[in-house]
C-alpha positions as CSV (number, residue, x, y, z in Angstrom):
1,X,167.9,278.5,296.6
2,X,166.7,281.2,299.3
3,X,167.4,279.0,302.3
4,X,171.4,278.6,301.0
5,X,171.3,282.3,300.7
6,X,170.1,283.0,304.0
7,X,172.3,280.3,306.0
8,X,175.4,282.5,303.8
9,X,174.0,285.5,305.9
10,X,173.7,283.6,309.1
11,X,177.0,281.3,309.0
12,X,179.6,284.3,310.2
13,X,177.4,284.6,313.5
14,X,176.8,287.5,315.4
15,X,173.3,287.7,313.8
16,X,170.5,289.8,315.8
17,X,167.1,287.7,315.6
18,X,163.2,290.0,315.5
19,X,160.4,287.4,316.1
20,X,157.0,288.0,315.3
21,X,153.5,286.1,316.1
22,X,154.0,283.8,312.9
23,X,157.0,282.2,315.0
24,X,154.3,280.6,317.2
25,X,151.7,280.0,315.0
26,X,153.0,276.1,314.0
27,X,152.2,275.7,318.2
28,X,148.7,276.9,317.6
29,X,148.4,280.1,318.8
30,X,147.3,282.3,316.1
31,X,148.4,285.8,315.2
32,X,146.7,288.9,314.7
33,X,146.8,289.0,310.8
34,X,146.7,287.1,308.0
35,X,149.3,286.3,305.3
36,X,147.3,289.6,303.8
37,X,148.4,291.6,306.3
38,X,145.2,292.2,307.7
39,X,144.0,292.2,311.5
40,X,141.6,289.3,312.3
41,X,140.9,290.1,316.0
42,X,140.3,293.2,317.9
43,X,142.4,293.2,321.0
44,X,141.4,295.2,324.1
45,X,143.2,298.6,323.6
46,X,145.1,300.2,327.0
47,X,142.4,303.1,327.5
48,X,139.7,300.8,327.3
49,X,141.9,298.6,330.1
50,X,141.6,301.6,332.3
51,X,138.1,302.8,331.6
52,X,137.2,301.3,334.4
53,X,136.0,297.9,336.6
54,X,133.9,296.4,333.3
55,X,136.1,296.8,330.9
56,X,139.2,294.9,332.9
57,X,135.9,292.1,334.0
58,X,135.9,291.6,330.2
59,X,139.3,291.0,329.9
60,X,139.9,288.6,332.7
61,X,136.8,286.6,332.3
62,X,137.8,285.7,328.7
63,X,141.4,285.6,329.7
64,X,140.5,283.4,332.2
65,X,138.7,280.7,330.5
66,X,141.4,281.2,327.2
67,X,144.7,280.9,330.1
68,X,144.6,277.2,330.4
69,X,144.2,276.3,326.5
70,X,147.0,279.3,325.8
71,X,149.3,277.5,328.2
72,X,149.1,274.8,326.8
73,X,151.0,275.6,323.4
74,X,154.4,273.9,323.0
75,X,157.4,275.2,321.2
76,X,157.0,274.3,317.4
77,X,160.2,272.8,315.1
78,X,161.1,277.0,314.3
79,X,161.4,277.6,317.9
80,X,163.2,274.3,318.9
81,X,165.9,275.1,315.4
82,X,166.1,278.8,316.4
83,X,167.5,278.2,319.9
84,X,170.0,275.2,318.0
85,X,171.0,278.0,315.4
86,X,172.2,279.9,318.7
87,X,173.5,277.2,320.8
88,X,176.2,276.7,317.9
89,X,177.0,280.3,318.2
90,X,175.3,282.1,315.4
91,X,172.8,284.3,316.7
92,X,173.5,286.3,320.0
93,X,170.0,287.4,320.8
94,X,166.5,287.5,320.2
95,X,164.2,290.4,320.0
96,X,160.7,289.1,320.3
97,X,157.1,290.7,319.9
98,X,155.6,287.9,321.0
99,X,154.0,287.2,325.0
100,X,154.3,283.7,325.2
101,X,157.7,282.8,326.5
102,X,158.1,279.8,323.8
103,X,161.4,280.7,322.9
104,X,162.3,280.4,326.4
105,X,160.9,276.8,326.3
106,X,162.2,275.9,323.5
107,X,166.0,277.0,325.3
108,X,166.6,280.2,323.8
109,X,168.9,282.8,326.0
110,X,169.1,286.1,326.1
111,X,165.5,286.8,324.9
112,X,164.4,290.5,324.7
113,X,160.3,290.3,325.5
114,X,160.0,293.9,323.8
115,X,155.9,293.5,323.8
116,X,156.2,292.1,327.8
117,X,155.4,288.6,329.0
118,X,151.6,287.3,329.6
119,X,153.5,285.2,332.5
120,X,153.3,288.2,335.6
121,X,150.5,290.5,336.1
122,X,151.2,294.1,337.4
123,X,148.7,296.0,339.2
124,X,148.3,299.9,338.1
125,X,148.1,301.2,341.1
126,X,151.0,300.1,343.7
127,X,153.0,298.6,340.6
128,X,153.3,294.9,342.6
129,X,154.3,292.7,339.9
130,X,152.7,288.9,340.7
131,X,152.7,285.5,338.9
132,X,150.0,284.8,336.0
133,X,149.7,281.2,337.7
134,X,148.9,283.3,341.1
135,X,146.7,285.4,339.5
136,X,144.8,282.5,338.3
137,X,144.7,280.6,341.2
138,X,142.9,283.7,343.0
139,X,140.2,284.0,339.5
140,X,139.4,280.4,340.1
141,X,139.0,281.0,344.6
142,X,136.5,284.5,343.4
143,X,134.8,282.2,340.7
144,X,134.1,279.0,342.0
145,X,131.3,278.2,339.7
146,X,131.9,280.3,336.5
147,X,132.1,277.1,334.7
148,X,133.1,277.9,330.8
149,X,134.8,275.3,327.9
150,X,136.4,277.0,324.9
151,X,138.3,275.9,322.2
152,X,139.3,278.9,321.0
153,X,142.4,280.2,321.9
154,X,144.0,284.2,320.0
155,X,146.9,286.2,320.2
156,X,146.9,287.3,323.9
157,X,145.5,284.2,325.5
158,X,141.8,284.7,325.7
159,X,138.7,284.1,324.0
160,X,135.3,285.6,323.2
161,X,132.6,285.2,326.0
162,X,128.3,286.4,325.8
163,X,128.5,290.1,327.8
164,X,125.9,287.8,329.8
165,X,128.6,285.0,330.7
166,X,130.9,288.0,331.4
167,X,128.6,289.9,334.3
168,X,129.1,286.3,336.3
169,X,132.9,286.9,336.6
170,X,134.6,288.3,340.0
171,X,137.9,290.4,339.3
172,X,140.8,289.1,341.5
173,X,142.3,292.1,343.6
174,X,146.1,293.1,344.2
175,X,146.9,291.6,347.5
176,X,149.1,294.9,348.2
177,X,146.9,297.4,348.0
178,X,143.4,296.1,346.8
179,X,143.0,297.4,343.9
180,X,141.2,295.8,340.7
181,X,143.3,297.6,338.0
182,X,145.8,294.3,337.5
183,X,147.2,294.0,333.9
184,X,149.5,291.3,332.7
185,X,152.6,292.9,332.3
186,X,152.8,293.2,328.3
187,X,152.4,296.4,326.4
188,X,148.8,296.8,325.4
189,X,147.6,298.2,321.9
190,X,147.8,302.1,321.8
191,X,150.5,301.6,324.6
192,X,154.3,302.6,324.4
193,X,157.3,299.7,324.8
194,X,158.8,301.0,327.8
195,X,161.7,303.3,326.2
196,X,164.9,301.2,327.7
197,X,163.5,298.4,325.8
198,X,163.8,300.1,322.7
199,X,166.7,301.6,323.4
200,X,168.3,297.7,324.2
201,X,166.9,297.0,320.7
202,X,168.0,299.1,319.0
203,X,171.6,298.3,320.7
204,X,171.5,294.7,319.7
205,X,170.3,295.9,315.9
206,X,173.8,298.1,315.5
207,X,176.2,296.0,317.6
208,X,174.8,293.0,315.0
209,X,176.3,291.6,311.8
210,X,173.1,291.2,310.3
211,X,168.9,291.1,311.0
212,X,167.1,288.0,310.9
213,X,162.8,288.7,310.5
214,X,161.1,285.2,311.7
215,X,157.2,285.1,311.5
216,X,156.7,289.1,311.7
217,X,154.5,291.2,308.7
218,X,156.3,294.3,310.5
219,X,152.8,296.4,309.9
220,X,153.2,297.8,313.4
221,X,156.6,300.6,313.6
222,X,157.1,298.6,316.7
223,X,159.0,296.1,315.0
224,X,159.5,297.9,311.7
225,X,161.7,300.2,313.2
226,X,164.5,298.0,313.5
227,X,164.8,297.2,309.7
228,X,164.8,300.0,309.2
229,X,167.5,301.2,311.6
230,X,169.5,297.8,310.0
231,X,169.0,298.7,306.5
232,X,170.1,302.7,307.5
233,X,173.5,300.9,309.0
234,X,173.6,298.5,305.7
235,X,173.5,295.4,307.6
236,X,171.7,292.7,305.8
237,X,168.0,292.0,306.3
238,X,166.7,288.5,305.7
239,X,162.8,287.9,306.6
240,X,161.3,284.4,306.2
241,X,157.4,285.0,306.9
242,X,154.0,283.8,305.1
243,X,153.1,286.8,302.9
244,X,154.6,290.3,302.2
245,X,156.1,292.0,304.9
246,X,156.2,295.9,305.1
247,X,160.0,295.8,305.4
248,X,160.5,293.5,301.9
249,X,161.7,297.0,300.2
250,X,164.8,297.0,303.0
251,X,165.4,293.2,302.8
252,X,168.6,291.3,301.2
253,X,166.6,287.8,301.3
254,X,163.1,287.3,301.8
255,X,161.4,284.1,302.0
256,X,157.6,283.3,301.9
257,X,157.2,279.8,303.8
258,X,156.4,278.2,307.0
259,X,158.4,279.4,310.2
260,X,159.2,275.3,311.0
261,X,160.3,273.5,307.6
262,X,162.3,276.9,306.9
263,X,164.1,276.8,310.1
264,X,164.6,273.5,310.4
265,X,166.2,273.7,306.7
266,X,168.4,276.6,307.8
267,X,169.8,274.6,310.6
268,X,170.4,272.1,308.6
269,X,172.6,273.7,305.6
270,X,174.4,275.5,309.0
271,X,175.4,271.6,309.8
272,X,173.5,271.5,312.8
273,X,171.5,268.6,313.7
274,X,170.6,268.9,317.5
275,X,166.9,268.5,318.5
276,X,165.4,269.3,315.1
277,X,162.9,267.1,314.2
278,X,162.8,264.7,311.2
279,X,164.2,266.4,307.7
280,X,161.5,268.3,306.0
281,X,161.8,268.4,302.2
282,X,161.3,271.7,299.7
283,X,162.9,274.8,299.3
284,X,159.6,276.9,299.2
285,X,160.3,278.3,295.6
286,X,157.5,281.5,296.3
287,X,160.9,283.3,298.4
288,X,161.7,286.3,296.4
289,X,165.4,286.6,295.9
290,X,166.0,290.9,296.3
291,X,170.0,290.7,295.8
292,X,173.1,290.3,298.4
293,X,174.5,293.4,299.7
């Protein structure tokens, strides 16, 4: 079965972790894509961010109204069995793409937040770094009335909202130097990861015994680099996500299941029982065995 396969590649230790939005999924945040790959929202790209004061009014009134429904997402049974896979001593880090600090939560250390963390806001002009939670606050003192309910909750915690809801929204301003041009500190669409970042990835990658994939389609080179800088070393890839991935041609073991049962099941065969969750049954036969290297 593909799960005793891939606790064979994790039992050693030493094994490098790349998480992806399907890791947090199971908590109810969705991701950008679908199991076909393809992208079901249009995030706010950075040049649109710095067009100018209604474009960032855009993004805060919806990221205001989405904030308190995002933070209220709880680590799922993948997050709560990754950190126990490290606590017994098998996986040294965890490269995430995602904003949401759930591994964190769920106890994970040494977390890499390669995309940034929705959790401070920067402003672009002094570069004073603040606290989402402040930034909030501040929204809700320049909006007393802007009273809107959604359910909805995407990727980067906010939600759509009627241009004529928006035009009622007050920006908050940096308390520094007064500026409007705050951004929470995560990399953008058609923005660079901050090159030390990579260059910490890409440390973790070769100073690893093998890559574990969790939850990540790898369509974007910002993830998809690092398989393929593992598969250039010929460490072992193994990538349990729902779909195909664009990095199944580099990978030893890939599994098409649910981030939680398949975690959970991999803890398990590791012999580690700690804060799991009840046993989940199945061995998710549609995981495509691609050969041990």
């Amino acid at each position: 079965m593909i799960l005793d396969q891939l606790a064979r590649l994790v039992h050693d230790g030493g094994v490098v972790a790349l998480t992806g939005a399907g890791m947090s999924t199971e908590s109810g945040i969705p991701d950008y894509r679908g199991p076909d790959g393809r992208r079901r929202v249009q995030p706010m790209q950075y040049s649109e961010l710095l067009s100018g004061p209604e474009a960032r009014r855009r993004y805060w009134a919806r990221a205001y109204v989405g904030w308190e429904r995002f933070t209220g997402a709880r680590p799922n049974a993948g997050h709560r069995a990754l950190a126990a896979i490290q606590r017994a001593g098998l996986v040294d880090g965890v490269i995430t793409q995602n904003v949401d600090g759930l591994h964190q939560q769920a106890g994970t250390q040494d977390v890499l937040e390669l995309h940034g963390t929705l959790s401070v806001v920067r402003c672009l002009t002094c570069e004073d770094r603040t606290s989402r939670e402040e930034v909030q606050r501040r929204l809700a003192e320049a909006n007393p009335d802007f009273q809107v309910h959604s359910d909805e909750v995407r990727p980067d915690g906010d939600i759509a909202l009627p241009d004529g809801v928006v035009q009622r929204f007050h920006l908050a301003h940096c308390v520094v130097c007064g500026s409007d041009a705050l951004k929470p500190d995560v990399v953008f669409f058609g923005e660079s990861v901050p090159r030390e970042r990579v260059d910490e990835a890409y440390r973790r990658v070769e100073t690893a015994s093998a890559l574990l994939v969790l939850g990540s389609s790898l369509q974007v080179m910002s993830g998809y680099r690092f398989v393929r800088r593992a598969d250039a070393l010929g460490l072992p890839v193994g990538i349990i996500t729902r779909g195909r991935t664009r990095g199944d041609d580099q990978a030893t073991w890939q599994l098409d299941a649910p981030l939680g049962p398949s975690l959970t099941g991999l803890a398990r065969r590791l012999g580690i029982d700690d804060d799991l969750g009840p046993v989940v049954d199945g061995e998710y036969a549609t995981g495509l065995p691609l050969g041990l290297v």
